[in-house]
TORVOLO-508490 format. One record per residue (C-alpha): residue number from 1; chain; z, x, y. Coordinates in nm, 2 decimals. Layout:
+-----+--------+--------+--------+--------+
! num ! cadena !     c3 !     c1 !     c2 !
+-----+--------+--------+--------+--------+
! NUM !      A !      Z !      X !      Y !
...
+-----+--------+--------+--------+--------+
END
This chain:
+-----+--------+--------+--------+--------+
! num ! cadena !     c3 !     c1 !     c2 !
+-----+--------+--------+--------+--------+
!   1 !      A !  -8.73 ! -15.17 !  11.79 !
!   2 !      A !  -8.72 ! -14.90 !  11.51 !
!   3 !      A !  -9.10 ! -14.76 !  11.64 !
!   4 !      A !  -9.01 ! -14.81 !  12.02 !
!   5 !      A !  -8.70 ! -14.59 !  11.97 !
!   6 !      A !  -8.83 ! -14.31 !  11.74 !
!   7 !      A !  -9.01 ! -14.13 !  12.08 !
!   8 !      A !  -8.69 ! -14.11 !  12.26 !
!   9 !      A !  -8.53 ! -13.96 !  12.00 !
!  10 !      A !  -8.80 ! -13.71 !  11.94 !
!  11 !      A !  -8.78 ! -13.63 !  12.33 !
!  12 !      A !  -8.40 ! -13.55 !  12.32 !
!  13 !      A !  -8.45 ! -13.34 !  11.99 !
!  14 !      A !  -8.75 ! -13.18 !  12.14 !
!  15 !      A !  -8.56 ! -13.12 !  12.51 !
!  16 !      A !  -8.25 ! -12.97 !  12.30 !
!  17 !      A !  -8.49 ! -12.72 !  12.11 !
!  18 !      A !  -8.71 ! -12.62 !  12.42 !
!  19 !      A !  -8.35 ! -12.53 !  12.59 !
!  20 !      A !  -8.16 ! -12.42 !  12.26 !
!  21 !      A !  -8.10 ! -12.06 !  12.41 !
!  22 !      A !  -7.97 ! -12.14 !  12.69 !
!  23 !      A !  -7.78 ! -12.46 !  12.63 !
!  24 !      A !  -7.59 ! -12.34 !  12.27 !
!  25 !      A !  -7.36 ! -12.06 !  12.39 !
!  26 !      A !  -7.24 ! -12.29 !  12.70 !
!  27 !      A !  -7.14 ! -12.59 !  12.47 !
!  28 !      A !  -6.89 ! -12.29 !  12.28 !
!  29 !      A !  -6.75 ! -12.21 !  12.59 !
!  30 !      A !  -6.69 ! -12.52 !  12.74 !
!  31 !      A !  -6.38 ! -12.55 !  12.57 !
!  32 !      A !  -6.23 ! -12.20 !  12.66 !
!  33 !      A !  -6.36 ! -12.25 !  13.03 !
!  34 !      A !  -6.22 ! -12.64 !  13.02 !
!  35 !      A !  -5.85 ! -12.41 !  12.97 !
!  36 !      A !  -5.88 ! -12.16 !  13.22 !
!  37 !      A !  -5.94 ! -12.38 !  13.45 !
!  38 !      A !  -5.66 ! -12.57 !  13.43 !
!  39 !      A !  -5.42 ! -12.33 !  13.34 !
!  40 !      A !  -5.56 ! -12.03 !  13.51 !
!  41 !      A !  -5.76 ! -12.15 !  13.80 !
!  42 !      A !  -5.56 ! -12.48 !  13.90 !
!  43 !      A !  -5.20 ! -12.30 !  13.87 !
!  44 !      A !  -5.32 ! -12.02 !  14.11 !
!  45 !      A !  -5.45 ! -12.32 !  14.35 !
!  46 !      A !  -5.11 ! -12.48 !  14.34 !
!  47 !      A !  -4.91 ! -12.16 !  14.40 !
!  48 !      A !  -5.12 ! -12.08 !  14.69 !
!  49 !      A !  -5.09 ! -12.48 !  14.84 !
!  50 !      A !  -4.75 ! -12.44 !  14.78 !
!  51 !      A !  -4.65 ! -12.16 !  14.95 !
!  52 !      A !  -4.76 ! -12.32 !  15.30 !
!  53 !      A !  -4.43 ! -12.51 !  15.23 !
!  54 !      A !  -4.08 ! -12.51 !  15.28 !
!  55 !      A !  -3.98 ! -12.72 !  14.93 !
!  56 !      A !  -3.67 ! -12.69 !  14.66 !
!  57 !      A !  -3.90 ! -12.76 !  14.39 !
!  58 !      A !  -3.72 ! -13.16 !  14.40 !
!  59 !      A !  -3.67 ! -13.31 !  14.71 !
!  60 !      A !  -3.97 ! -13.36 !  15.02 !
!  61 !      A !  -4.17 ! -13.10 !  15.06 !
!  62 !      A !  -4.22 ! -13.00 !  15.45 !
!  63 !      A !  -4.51 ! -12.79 !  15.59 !
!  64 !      A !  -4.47 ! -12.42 !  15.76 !
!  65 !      A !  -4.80 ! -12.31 !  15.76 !
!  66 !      A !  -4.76 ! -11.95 !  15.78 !
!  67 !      A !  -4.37 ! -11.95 !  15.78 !
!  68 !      A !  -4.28 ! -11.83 !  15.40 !
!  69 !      A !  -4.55 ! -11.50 !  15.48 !
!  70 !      A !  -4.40 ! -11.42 !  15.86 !
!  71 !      A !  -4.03 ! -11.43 !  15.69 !
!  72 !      A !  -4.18 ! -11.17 !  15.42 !
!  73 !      A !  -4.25 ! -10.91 !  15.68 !
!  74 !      A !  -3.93 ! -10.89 !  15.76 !
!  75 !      A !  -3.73 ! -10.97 !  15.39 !
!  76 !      A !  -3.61 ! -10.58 !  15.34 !
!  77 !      A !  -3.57 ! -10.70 !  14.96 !
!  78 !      A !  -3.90 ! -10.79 !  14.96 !
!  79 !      A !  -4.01 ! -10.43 !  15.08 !
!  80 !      A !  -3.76 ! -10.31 !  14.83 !
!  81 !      A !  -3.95 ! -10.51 !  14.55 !
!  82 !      A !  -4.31 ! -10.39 !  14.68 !
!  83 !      A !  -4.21 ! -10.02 !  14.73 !
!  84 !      A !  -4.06 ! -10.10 !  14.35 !
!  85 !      A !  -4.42 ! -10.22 !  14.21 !
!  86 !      A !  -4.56 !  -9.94 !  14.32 !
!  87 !      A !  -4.36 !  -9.72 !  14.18 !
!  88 !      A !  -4.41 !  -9.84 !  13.82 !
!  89 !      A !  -4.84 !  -9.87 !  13.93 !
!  90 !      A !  -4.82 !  -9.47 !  13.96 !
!  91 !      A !  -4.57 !  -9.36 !  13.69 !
!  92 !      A !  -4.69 !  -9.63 !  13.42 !
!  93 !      A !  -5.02 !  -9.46 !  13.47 !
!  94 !      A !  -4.88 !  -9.15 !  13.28 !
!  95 !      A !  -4.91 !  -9.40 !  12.98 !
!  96 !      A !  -5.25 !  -9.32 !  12.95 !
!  97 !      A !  -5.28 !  -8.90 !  12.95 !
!  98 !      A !  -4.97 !  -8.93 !  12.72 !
!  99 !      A !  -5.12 !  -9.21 !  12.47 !
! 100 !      A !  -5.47 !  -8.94 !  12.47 !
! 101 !      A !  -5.27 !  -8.66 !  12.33 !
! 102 !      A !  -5.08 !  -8.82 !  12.10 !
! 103 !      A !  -5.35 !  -9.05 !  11.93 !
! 104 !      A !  -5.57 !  -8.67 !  11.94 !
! 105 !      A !  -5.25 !  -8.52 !  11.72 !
! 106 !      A !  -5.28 !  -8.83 !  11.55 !
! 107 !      A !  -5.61 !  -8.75 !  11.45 !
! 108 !      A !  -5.59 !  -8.47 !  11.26 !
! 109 !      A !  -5.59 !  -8.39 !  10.90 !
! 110 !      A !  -5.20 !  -8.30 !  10.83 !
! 111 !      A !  -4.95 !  -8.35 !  10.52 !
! 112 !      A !  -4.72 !  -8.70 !  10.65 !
! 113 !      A !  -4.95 !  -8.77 !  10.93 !
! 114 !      A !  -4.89 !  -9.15 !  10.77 !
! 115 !      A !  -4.59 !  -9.13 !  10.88 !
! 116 !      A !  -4.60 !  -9.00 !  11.24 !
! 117 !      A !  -4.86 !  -9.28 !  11.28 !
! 118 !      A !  -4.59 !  -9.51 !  11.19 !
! 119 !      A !  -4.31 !  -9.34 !  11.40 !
! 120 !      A !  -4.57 !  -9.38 !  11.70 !
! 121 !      A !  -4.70 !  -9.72 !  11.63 !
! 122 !      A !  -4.31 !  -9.88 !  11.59 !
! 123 !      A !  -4.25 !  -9.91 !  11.96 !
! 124 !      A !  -4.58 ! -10.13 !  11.97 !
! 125 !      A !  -4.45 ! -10.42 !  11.75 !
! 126 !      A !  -4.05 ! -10.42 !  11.95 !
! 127 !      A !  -4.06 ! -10.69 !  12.20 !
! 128 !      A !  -3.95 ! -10.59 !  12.60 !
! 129 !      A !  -3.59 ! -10.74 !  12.50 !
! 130 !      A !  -3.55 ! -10.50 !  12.22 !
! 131 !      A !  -3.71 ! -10.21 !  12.41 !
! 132 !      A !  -3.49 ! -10.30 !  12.72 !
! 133 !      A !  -3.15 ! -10.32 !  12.48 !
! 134 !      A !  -3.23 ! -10.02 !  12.31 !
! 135 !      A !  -3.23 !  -9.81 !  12.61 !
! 136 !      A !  -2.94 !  -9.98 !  12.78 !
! 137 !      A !  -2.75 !  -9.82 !  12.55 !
! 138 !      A !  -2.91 !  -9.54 !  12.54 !
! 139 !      A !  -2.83 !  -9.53 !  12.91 !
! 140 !      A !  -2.48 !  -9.58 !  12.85 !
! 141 !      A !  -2.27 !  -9.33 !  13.09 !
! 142 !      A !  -2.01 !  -9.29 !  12.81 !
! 143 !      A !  -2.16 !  -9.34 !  12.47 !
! 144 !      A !  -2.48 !  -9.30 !  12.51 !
! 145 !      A !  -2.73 !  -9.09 !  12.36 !
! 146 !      A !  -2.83 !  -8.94 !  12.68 !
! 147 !      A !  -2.53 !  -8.84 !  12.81 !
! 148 !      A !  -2.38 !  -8.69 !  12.46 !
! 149 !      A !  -2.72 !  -8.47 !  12.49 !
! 150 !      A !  -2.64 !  -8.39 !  12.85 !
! 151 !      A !  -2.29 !  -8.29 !  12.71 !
! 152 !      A !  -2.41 !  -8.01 !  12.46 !
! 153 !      A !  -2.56 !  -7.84 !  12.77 !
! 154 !      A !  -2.24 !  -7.88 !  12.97 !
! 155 !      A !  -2.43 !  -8.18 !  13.21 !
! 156 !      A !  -2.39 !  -8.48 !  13.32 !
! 157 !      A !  -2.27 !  -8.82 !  13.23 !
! 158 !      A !  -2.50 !  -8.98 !  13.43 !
! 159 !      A !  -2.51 !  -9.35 !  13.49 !
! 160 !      A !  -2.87 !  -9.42 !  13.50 !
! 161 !      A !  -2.88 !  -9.78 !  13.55 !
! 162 !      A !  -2.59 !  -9.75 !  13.80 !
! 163 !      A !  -2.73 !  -9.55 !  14.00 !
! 164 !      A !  -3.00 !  -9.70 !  14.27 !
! 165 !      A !  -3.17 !  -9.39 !  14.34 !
! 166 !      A !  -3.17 !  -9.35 !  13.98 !
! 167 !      A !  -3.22 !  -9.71 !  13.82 !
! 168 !      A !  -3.59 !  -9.80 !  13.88 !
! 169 !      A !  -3.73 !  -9.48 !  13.69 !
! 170 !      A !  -3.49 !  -9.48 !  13.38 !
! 171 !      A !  -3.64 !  -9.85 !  13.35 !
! 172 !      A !  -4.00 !  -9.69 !  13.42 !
! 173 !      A !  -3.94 !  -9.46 !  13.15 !
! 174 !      A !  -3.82 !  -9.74 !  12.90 !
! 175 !      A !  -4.14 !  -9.93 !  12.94 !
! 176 !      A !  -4.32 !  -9.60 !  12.90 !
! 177 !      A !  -4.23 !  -9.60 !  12.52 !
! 178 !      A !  -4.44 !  -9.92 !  12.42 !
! 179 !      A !  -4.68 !  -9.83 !  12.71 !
! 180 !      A !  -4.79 !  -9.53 !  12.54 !
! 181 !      A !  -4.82 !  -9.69 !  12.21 !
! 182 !      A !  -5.07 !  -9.90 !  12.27 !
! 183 !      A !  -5.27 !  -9.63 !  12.50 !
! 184 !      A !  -5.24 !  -9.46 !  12.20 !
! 185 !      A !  -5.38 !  -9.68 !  11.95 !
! 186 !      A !  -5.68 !  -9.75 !  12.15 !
! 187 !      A !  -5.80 !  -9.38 !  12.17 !
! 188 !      A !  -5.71 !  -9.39 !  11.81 !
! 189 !      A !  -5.99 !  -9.63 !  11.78 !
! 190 !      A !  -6.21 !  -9.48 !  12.04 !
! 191 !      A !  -6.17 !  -9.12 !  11.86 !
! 192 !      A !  -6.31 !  -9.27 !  11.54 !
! 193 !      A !  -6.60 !  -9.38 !  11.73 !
! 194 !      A !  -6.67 !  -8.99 !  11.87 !
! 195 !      A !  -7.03 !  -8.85 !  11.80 !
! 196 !      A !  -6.92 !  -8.58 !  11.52 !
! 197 !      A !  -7.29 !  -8.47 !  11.60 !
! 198 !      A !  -7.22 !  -8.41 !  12.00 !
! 199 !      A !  -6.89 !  -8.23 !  11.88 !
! 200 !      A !  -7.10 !  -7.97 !  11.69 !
! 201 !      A !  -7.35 !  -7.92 !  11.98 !
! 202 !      A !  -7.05 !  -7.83 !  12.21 !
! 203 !      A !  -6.89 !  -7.61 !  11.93 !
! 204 !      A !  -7.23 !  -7.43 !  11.97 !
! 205 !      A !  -7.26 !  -7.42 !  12.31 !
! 206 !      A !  -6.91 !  -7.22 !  12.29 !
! 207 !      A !  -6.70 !  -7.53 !  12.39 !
! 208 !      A !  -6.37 !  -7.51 !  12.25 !
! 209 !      A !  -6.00 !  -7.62 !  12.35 !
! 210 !      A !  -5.94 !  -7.79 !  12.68 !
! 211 !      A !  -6.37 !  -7.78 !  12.80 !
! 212 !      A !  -6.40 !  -7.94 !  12.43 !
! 213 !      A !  -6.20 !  -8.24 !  12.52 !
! 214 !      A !  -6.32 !  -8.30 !  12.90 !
! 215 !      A !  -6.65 !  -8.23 !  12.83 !
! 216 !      A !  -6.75 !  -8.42 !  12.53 !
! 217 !      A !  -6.45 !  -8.58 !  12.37 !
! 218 !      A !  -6.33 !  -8.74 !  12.65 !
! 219 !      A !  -6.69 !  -8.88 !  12.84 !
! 220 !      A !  -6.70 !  -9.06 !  12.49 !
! 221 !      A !  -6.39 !  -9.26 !  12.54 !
! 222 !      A !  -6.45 !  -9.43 !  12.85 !
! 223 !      A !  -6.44 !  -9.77 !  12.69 !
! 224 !      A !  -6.12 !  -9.73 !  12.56 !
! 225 !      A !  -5.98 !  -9.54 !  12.91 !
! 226 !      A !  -6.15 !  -9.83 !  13.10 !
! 227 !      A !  -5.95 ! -10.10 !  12.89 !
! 228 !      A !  -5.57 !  -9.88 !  12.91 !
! 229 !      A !  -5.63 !  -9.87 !  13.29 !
! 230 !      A !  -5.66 ! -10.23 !  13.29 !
! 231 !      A !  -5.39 ! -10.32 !  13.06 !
! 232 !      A !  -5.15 ! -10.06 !  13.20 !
! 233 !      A !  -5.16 ! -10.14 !  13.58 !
! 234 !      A !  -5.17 ! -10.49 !  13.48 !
! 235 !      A !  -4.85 ! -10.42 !  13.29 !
! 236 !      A !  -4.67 ! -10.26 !  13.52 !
! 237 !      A !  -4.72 ! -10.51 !  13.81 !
! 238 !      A !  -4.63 ! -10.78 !  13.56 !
! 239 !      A !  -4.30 ! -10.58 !  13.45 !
! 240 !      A !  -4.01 ! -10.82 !  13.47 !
! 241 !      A !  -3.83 ! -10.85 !  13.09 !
! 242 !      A !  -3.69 ! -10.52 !  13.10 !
! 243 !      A !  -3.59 ! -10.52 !  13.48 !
! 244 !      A !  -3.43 ! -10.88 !  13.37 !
! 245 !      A !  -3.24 ! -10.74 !  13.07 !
! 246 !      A !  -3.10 ! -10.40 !  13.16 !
! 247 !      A !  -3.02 ! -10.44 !  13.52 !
! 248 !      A !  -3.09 ! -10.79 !  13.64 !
! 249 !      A !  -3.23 ! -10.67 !  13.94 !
! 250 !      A !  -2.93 ! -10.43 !  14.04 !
! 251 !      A !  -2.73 ! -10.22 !  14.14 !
! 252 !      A !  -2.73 ! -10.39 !  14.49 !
! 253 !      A !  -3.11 ! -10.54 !  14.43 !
! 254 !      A !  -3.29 ! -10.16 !  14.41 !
! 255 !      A !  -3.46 ! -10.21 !  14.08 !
! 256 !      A !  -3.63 ! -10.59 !  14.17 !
! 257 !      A !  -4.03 ! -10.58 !  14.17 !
! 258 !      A !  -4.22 ! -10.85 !  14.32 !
! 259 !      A !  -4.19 ! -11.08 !  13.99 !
! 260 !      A !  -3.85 ! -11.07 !  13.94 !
! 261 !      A !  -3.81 ! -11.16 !  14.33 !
! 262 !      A !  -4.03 ! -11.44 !  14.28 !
! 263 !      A !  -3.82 ! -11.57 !  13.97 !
! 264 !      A !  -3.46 ! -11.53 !  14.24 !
! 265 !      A !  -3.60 ! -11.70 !  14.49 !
! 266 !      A !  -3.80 ! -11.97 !  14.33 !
! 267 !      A !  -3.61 ! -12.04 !  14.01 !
! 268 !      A !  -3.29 ! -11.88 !  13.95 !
! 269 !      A !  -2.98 ! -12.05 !  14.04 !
! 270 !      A !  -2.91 ! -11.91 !  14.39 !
! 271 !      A !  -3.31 ! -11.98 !  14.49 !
! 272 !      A !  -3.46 ! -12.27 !  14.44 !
! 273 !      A !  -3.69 ! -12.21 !  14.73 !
! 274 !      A !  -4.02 ! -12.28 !  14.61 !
! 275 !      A !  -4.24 ! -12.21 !  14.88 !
! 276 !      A !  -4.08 ! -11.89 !  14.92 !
! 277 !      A !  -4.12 ! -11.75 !  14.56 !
! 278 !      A !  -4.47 ! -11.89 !  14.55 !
! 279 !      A !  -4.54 ! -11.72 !  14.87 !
! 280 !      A !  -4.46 ! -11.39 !  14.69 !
! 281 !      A !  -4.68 ! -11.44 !  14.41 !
! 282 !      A !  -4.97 ! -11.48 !  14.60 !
! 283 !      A !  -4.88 ! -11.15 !  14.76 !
! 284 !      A !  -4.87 ! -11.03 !  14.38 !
! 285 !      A !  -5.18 ! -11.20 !  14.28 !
! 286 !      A !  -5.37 ! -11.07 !  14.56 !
! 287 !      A !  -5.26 ! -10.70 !  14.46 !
! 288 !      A !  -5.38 ! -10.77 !  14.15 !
! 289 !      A !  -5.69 ! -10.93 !  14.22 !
! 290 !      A !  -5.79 ! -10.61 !  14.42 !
! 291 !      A !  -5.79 ! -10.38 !  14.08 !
! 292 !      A !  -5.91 ! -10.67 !  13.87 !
! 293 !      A !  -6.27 ! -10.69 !  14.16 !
! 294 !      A !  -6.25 ! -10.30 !  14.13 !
! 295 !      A !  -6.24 ! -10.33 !  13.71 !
! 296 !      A !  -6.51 ! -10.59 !  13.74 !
! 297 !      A !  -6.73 ! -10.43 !  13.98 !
! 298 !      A !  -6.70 ! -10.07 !  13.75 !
! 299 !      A !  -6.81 ! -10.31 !  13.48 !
! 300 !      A !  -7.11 ! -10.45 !  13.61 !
! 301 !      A !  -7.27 ! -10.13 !  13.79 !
! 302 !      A !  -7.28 !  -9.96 !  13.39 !
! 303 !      A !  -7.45 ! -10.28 !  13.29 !
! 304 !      A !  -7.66 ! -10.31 !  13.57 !
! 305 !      A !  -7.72 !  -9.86 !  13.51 !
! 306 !      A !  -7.81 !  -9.92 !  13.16 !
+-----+--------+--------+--------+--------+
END
């Protein structure tokens, strides 16, 4: 039995080591692949099933088809809530010039530049729900910072997040201060990766200033551009915590995004209509899913250059 099984085992051990190369790397990312799929892939799968339904998340769950998407076009909070996403798409993308210049000041060789790195980097490590406290009272039309400011000059008060015209961007511009931190540690990184030898080509080709940084510093730092794109529109389509914590979607529903509207219809305690608020995040997955092909695309037509 011992002899008649030795060439079967030689066959299996010979089999793994003919296909080692290819086989290895798969058997390490079974496991990660195993959890996407069932908490990425499956989740998206039941969302979209779902929202083909008319269901309170509890009781019999009765088919629409279509219904939950025809009711969209005409929701005006819903059109409110897209108008609002895209809002924070164009404005968060400010992140990203504004994290370039400060991680280039960063950069340079000053006395306490320790400690402006630090004063930079803080807003990083504060969750959304400090972020979103810290500029509610910031907001404040009586005691806040902003309107003691205004006072000096003779302006103002200005209630910020009680004003709908007004609400949405002061909430933009609070998520803009954790935004550009992390845009601004990721050039940080990039800039230490900068050819000092391409720098002192364009120095003496006469490039200096503003053609010094869009010519060579900046064509160096595409990696790091490439990945704050990604992570910033992702962001801001995503925002919900600070909407949630200093307005609650108010005044009069002006400052709700596509992800808080999902979380009032579908979960909050005047909602509960599940095939509603999963209908509207497949309308926000889809938006997303159109930058995330573009991202990928971009991705593969370097490799495919190279």
């Amino acid at each position: 039995m011992t002899t008649a099984a030795l060439p079967t085992d030689r066959a299996k051990r010979s089999w793994y080591k003919r296909n080692e190369i290819a086989v290895t790397p798969w058997l390490f990312l079974a496991p990660a692949i195993l959890f996407f799929f069932f908490y990425v892939i499956y989740p998206i799968y039941q969302s979209i099933a779902i929202s083909f339904y008319d269901w309170d998340g509890l009781g019999e769950a009765r088919y629409i088809g279509l219904g939950n998407y025809a009711e969209l076009a005409d929701d005006p909070a819903f059109k409110v809530s897209l108008v609002n996403n895209l809002k924070w798409l164009l404005l968060y993308l400010l992140a990203i010039p504004a994290g370039l210049f400060i991680a280039i000041f960063l950069n340079q060789t000053v006395t306490g530049i320790r400690i402006y790195k630090s004063l930079f980097f803080f807003p990083f490590v504060l969750s959304q729900v400090v972020v979103g406290l810290v500029f509610s009272w910031f907001y404040l039309p009586d005691a806040g910072l902003l309107n003691n400011v205004l006072g000096v000059f003779g302006l103002g008060p200005i209630n910020v997040l009680g004003d709908p015209s007004l609400a949405t961007y002061g909430i933009i511009i609070a998520g803009l201060w954790p935004q550009t931190a992390y845009c601004m540690i990721l050039y940080l990184t990039g800039l230490n990766a900068v050819d000092p030898e391409q720098v002192e080509a364009g120095r003496l080709d006469g490039a200096k200033g503003w053609k010094m940084l869009w010519y060579v510093v900046v064509p160096q730092l595409k990696p790091a551009t490439f990945i704050a794109f990604v992570v910033t529109i992702i962001g801001a389509l995503r925002s919900f915590d600070l909407i949630s914590i200093m307005t609650g979607g108010g005044p009069f529903g002006q400052t709700r995004v596509l992800s808080f509207y999902m979380f009032e219809k579908a979960l909050s305690e005047y909602g509960f209509r599940m095939g509603y608020g999963a209908a509207v995040a497949v309308v926000l997955f889809l938006i997303m899913l159109v930058f995330i092909v573009y991202f990928l695309w971009s991705m593969w037509s370097e490799e495919k250059a190279r």
